[in-house]
N, C-alpha and C positions, 0 to 999 in steps of 0.2 A: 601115613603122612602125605601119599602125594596125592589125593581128594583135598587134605587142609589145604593144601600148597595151590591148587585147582582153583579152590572155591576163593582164595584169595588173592589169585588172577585172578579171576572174574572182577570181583568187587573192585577191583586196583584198576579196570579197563584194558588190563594187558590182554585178556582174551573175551573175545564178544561175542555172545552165545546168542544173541537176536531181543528180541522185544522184553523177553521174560528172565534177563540175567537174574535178576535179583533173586528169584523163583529155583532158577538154574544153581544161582551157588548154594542155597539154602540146601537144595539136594544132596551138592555136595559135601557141603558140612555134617550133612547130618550122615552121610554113607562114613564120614570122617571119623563123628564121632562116636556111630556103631563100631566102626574097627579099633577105636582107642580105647571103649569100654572094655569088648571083649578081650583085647590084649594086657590091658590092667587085671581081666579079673584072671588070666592065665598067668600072669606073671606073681599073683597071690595063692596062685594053685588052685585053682578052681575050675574043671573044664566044664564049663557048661552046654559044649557041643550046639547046637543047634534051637538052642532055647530061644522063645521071643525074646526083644526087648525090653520089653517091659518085664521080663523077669531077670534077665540081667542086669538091671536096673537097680530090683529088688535084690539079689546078691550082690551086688558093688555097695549098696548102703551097709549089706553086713561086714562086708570084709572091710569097708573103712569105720566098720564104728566106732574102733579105739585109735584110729590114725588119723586121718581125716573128714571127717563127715561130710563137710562144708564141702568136697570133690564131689560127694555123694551128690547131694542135694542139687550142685551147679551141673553135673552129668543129666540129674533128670529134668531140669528146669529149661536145657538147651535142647533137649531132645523133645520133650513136650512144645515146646516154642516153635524148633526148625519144623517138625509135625505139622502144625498148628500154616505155617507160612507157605509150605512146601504146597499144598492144597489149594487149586483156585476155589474160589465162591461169587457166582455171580455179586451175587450183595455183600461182598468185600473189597475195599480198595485193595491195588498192590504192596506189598509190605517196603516200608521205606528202607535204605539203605542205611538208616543208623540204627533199628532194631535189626538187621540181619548184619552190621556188622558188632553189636553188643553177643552176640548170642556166638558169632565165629571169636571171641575171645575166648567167652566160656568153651566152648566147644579145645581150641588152642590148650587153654592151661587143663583139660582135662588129658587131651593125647600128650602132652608133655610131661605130665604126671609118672612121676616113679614110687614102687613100695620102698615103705623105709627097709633099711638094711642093708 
């Protein structure tokens, strides 16, 4: 939770990481929501030790298949996203500040996320 809390300084201007904040928080949402998925999917009992992403991705869609999916789906869509912005490319503008705060939502209700029970 304190990467969410980080990356939302940044974006809030409380703290000013230089030319490429937006770049910066995106980082750390995403380190955010790396550590939110794996803690969901430990908390469903699942250790997946040191797996990529992308397969923890792929177990968090299984363990919510009958509870939440729609966590599932919003877990991989913010992680492909922050990926996607986190990355400079000469022949891309900088990512604006209301797609990197749409995707720190998702990112938010996923670490807030608890298993039923």
């Amino acid at each position: 939770m304190a990467l969410l809390g980080q990356a939302a300084a940044v974006f809030d201007g409380k703290v000013v990481i230089g030319s490429e904040a937006i770049r910066g928080a995106c980082w750390l949402a995403r380190g955010a929501l790396e550590d939110g998925v794996h803690n969901l999917l430990s908390a469903y009992g699942h250790d997946v030790g040191s797996a990529t992403m992308r397969t923890k991705l792929g177990c968090l869609e299984s363990a919510l298949a009958d509870h939440d999916p729609d966590l599932a789906r919003t877990a991989r869509y913010a992680w492909l996203g922050l990926s996607e912005l986190c990355h400079h490319h000469a022949y891309e503008l900088t990512p604006t500040v209301g797609q990197a705060r749409h995707l720190l939502e998702m990112v938010t209700r996923v670490c807030l996320a608890t298993p039923p029970g």
